[in-house]
N, C-alpha and C positions, 0 to 999 in steps of 0.2 A: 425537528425534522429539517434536512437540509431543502432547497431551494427546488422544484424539478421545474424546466419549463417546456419539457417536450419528455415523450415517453418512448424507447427504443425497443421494446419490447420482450420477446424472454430469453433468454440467459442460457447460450448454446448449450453448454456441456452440462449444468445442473436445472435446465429447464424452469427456472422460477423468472417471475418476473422483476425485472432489474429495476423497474421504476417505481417497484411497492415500498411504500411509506412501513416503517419498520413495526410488527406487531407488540405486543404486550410479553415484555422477555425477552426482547431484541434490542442489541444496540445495534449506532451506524457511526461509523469514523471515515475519513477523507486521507489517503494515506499518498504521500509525494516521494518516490525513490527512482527517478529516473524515468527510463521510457516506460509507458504506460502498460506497453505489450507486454513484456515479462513480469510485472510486478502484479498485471491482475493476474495470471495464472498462479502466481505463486500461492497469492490469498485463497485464488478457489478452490484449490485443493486441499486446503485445510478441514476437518473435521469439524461441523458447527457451525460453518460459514453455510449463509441460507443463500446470500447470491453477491456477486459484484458489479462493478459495470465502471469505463474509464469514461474520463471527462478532466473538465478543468475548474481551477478553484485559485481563490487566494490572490484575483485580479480587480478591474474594474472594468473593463469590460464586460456589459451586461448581455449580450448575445457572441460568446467566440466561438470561432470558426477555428481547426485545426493548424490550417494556414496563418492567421495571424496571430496564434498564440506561440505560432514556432516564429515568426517574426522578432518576439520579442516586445511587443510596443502593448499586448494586454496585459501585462503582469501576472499572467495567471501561471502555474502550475499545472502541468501533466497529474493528475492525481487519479485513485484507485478505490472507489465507493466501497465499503465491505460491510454487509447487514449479517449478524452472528446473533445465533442462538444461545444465550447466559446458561443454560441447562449444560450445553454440550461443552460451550470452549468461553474460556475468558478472556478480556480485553488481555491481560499482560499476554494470553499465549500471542494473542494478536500483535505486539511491540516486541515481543521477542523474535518471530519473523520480519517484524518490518527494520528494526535493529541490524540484524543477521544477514539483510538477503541486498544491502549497499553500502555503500560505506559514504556514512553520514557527514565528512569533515568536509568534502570536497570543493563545499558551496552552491555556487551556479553550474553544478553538471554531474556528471554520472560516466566515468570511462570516458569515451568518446566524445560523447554526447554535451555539450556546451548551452548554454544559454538558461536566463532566470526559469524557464519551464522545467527545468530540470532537478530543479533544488528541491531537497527533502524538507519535507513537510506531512503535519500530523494535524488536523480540522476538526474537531468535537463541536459536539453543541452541550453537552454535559459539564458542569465544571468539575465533577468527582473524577473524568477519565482525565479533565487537562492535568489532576496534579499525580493522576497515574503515569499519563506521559513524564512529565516533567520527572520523577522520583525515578521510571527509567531510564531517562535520558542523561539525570545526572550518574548511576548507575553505572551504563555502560561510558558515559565518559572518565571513568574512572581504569578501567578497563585498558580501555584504547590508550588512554596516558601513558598506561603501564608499558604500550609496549611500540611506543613511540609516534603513536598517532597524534595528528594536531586537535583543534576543539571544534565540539560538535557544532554545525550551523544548523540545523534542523529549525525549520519554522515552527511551532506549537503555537496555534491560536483559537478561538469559539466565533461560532457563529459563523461562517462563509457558507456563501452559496455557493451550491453545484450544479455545473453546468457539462450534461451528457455531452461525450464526442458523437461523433458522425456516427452509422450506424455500422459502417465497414472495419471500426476499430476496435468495435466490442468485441472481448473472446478473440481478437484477432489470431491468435497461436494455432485456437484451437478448428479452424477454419481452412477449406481448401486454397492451397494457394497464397495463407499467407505466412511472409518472410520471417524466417527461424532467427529473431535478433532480439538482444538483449544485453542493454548499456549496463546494466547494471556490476558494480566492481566489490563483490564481499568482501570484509575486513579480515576474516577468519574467526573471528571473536564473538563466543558465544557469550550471550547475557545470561547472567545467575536470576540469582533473589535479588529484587530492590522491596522499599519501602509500602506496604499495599498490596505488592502485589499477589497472586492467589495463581498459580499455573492449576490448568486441571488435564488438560492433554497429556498422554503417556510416555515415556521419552522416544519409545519408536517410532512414533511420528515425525521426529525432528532424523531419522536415519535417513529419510524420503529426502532432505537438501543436505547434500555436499557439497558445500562452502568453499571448500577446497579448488573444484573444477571449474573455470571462469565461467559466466554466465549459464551456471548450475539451476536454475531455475528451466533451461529450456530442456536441462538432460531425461526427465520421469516425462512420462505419459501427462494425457492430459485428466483422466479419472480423479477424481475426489481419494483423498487418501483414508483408507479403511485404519481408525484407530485402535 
């Protein structure tokens, strides 16, 4: 279980609470693709995602503040907590959106958006998911090669603590008032089959992102997509 040091309580749109330790049948990943705001909507709309919640990770910084992680000086990562039910959806559907919804080469940023918080990155505490990651990540860096992309920087590491943002960031999309933005830059490139992995989601589910349309995460509703 990752790190909690503070609990923000439940989880606008799918009402579960975002600080519950993952039950028996659940995994939890730490997922880094740019601004925080668009990429947790993306995750909670997926089918089988029990809840998520944004915060930082992959720093030293043992108490950060939203402010000084956009400073640059905690090392941490913008990242996207996702607690999924193994019944409904599997970790690859989970890498196949997080794949699909930025584009992984870019390093330290996301579109617009600059600085080491911005770097993609994957947090497991499982070693079975890290070499899930990895087997997708060489995968679709196979992919991307093909069609002129540079090499994946994606962090893949075990063990980091998370560290919940403020409470005005949770869900932020899906919230009065807040700003329709999303760094996030798709590659266009859908991932297949890699090594492991097990998709159990239907492929209509993946009709709900169009990749195509720049920061396409913010174009659907904010509802849970019916599989």
């Amino acid at each position: 279980m990752f790190e909690w040091l503070k609990a923000p309580g439940n989880h606008a749109v799918l009402g579960t609470a975002i600080a519950a330790a993952p039950l028996a049948g659940q995994g939890e990943v730490l997922f880094g693709c740019g601004c925080f705001w668009g990429a947790e909507k993306g995750f909670w709309r997926l089918p089988g995602v029990e809840t998520t919640a944004v915060g930082y990770a992959g720093g030293s910084d043992p108490a950060p503040s939203y402010d000084a992680v956009c400073s640059g000086r905690t090392g941490h990562a913008e990242v996207v907590r996702v607690v999924w039910n193994n019944d409904r959806i599997d970790f690859s559907d989970l890498l196949k959106l997080f794949w699909e919804c930025h584009d992984p080469t870019q390093g330290n940023r996301q579109g617009n958006d600059r600085g080491s918080q911005y770097r993609s990155a994957i947090y497991v505490n499982d070693p079975a998911l890290v070499q899930l990651a990895l087997a997708s990540r060489d995968a679709y860096q196979e992919l991307l090669s093909a069609k002129g992309f540079g090499r994946i920087t994606t962090e893949i590491a075990q063990d980091q603590s998370f560290y919940p943002a403020e409470a005005y960031h949770q869900q932020y999309l899906a919230k009065p008032g807040g700003r329709p933005y999303c760094s996030a830059q798709p590659s266009g490139i859908s991932l297949g089959q890699f090594p492991g992995g097990h998709y159990q989601l239907p492929s209509s589910v993946w009709t709900h992102y169009d990749w195509s349309v720049s920061h396409c995460v913010l174009r659907g509703n904010n509802e849970p997509i019916s599989p």
